[in-house]
N, C-alpha and C positions, 0 to 999 in steps of 0.2 A: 576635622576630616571625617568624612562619614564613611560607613562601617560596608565593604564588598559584599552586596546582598544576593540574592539566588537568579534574581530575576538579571542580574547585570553577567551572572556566569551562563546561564541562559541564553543570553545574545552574543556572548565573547564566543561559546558554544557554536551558535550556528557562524558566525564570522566567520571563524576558523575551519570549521569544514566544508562552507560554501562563502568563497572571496568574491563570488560575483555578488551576492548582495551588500556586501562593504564596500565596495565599487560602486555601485550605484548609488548609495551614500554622498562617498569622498568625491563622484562625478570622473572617475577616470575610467581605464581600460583592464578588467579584472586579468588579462593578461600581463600586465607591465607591474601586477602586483602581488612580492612575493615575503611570506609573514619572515621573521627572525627571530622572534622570542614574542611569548607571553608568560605572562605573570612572573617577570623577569627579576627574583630579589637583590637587591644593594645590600649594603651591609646595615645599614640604619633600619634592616627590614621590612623596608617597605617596600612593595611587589609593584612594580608597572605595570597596566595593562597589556597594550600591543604596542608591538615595535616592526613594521615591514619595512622592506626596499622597494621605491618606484622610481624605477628607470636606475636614475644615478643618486634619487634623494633618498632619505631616510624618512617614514612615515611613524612620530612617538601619537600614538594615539590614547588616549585616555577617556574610555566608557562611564557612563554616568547613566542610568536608567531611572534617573529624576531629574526636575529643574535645575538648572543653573545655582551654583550656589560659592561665594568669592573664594573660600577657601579652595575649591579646586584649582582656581590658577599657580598658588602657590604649590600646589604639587606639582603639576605637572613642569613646572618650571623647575623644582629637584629635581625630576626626573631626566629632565633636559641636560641641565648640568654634570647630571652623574653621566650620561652618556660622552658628553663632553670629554669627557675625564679619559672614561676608553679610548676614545677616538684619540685622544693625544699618546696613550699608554697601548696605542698600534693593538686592542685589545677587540676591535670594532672597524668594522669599514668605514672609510671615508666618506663623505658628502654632507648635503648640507640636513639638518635638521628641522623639519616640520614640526610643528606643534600643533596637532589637531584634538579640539575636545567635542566629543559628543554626548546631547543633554538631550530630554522628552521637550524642553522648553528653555524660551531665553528671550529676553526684551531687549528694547534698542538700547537702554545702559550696559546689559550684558556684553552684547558686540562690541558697544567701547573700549570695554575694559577692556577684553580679550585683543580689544585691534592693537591697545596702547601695549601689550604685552607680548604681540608677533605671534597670536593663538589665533586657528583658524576655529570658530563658534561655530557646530550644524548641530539641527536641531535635525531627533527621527524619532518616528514612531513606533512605539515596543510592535502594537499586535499589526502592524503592519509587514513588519519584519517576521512576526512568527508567521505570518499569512500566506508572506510571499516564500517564506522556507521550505513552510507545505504545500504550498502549492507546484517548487520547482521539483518536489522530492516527490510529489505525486504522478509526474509526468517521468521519473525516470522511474519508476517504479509501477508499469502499465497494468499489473495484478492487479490495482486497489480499484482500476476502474471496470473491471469485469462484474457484468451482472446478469443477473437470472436471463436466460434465454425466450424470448415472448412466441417461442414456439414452442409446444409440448404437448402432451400426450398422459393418461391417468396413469397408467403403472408401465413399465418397461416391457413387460411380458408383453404388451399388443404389438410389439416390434416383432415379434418370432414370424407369424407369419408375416408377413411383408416382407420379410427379410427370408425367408422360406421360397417364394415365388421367386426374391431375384435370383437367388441360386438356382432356380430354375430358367433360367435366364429369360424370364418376360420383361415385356417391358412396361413403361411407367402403365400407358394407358390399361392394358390388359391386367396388371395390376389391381388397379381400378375399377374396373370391368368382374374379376375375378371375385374379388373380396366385398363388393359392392358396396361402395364407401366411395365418398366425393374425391376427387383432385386434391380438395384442402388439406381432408385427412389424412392420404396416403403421403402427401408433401409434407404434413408434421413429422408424421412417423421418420422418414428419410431425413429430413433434418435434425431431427433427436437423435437419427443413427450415425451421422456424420460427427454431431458433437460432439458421439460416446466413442470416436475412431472405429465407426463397424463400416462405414461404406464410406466411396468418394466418390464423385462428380465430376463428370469431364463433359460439358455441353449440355445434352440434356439425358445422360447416360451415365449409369450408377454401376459402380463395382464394390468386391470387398475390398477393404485394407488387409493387413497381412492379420490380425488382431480380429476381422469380422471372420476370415477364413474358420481360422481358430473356431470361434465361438460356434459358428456354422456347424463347425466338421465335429466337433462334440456333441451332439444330438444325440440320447438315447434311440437304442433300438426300438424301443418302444415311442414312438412318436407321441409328443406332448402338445398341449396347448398352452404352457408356459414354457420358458427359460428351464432348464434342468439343473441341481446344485452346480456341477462340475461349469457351466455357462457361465452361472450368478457370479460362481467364485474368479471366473477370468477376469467378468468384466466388474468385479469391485476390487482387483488386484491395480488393472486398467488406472481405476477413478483414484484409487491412495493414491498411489505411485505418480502417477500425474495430474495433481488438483487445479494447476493454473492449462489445464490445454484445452478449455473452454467454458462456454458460459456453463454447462452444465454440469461437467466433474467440477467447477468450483462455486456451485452452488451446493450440488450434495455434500461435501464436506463442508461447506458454511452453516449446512443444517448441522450437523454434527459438532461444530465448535459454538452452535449458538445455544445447542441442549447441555454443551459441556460448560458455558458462563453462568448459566442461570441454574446449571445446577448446584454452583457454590453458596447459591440465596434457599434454593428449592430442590431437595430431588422428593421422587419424579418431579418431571417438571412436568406442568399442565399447559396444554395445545396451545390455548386461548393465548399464554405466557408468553411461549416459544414464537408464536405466527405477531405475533404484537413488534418482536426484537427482533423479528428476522424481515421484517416486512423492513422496518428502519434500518438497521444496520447496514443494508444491500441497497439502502437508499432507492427503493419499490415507491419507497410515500406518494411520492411524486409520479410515477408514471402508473404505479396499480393504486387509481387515487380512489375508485371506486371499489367499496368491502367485499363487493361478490369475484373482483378481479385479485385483488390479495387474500382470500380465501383459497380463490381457485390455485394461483403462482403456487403460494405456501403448501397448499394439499398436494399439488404434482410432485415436489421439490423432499417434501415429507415421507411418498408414499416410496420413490426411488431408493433413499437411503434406508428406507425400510428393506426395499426387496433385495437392497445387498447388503442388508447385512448388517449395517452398521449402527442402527437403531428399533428399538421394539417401542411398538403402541401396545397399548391395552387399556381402553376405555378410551379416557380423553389423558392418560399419563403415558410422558413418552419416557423413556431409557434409553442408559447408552448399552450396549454390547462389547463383549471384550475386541472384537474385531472394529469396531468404533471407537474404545479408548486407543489402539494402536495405530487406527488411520486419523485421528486428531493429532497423536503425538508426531506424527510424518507430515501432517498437514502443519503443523508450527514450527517444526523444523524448516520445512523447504519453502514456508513464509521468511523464515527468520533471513534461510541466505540468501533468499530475492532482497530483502529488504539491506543484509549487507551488501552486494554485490551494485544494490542500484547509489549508493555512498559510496565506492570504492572507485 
């Protein structure tokens, strides 16, 4: 008998906590299928795989995450027997027992055997099975597919006016007119500002949210041409505290968790590094396929978490800031419980 190896706990692993891909296996209704035990020990110590209920029958399954090989029928046929045993010693629900083996591989003697033995033979694919795990885990979990926003703007600070006039209550055109800057530019700015929760949109008519008010109504008396600390510090409270509420608070902290990997190789970490792993990680490759577009993505995305705070440049070496080590630590955090709550 061969030896329960990692890769076979691997796929007991995902079985068990998504039965709709064992289903599609066994070919039934991941509804009508509900587990009873695994790694189920006898006394002769040796552990069954999986044992569910379908319908009225009893599913003994026995994993195999290599070829076919004879000895397994002789277990699983212990395995059978020992259930027997309960069943008779009212230890076990009643019904009839299956004998299903699943193997990477099996030839038309395999099925023989298995048939002459009342073993149902299927054959699956390991990285299919991981493939299609992550990819159902990726759909309930809609974070992993947010990415950089392909609208943007160089530093945060050219949002103050714009967002100065609407307070003034102009409207888009005059806007435009005012600031003397195209339709396109003033349309980034308002969409970066909607990102960051500073304005909403109702037709073709922008207001604050409760959060732009805020930032608005703290304006030094001394009127500036940037963001004022007491601004920066709302709106990078804003971006921790809620890292998945759009492409662009979850891109600023993705800058921040990607100086924070690479600095376990490298601190400082150097630009060139950082724009390399964060261009791939956010899976950019593909759409900023051209260098001067993922130069540009990366220098926006860079210059943001700069201006709140959460990373220092100096030269071509970036840092983290203590306000960066705390908003990675919130930002893994409230990954972690997206990531349990889209399994639970």
């Amino acid at each position: 008998m061969k030896s329960f190896n990692i890769t076979e706990k691997t796929i007991e692993d995902i079985f068990t906590s998504d039965k709709s891909l064992l289903a599609n296996i066994l070919l039934v209704n991941s509804g009508d299928l509900n587990q009873i035990a695994r790694q189920k020990r006898f006394d002769s110590r040796r552990k069954m795989d999986l044992l569910y209920l379908h319908k009225n029958e009893l599913f003994l399954i026995e994993l195999k995450a290599v070829p076919f090989y004879h000895d397994i029928i002789n277990q699983i046929n212990y395995y059978y027997n020992e259930l027997l045993k309960l069943q008779s010693q009212s230890k076990l629900i009643k019904g009839n027992i299956n004998k299903i083996l699943l193997v990477t591989q099996a030839s038309k003697d395999d099925y023989k055997q298995c048939g002459a033995e009342n073993i149902k033979l299927i054959e699956f694919n390991i990285e299919e099975v991981l493939s299609q795990y992550y990819k159902k885990f990726k759909e309930l979990s809609a974070f992993l597919d947010i990415e950089p926003s392909a609208r943007g703007v160089t530093r945060l600070y050219l949002l103050k006016s714009t967002l100065n006039l609407l307070k003034a209550e102009h409207s888009f055109e005059e806007i435009c007119k005012i600031e003397g800057m195209s339709h396109n530019t003033i349309f980034n700015r308002l969409a970066v500002a909607r990102l960051l929760n500073l304005v909403k949109k109702s037709g073709k008519n922008y207001t604050f949210t409760e959060l732009g008010e805020k930032i608005i109504n703290s304006e030094s008396e001394i009127a500036e041409e940037r963001f004022n600390e007491t601004q920066f510090e709302i709106l990078s409270d804003f971006v921790k505290d809620n890292p998945f509420f759009s492409q662009i608070t979850f891109s600023v902290l993705s800058v921040v968790d990607t100086i924070f990997i690479l600095s376990k190789a490298e601190y400082p970490v150097k630009y060139k590094t950082f724009q390399d792993f964060f261009v791939r990680s956010l899976g950019k490759d593909k759409t900023w396929k051209q260098p001067r577009a993922q130069l540009t993505g990366t220098y926006h995305f860079a210059n943001y978490a700069e201006e709140l705070g959460f990373i220092q440049k100096i030269k071509d070496d970036l840092f983290l800031t203590p306000k960066g080590i705390q908003a990675i630590l919130i930002f893994q955090l409230n990954r972690s419980i997206k990531l349990i709550n889209a399994r639970s």
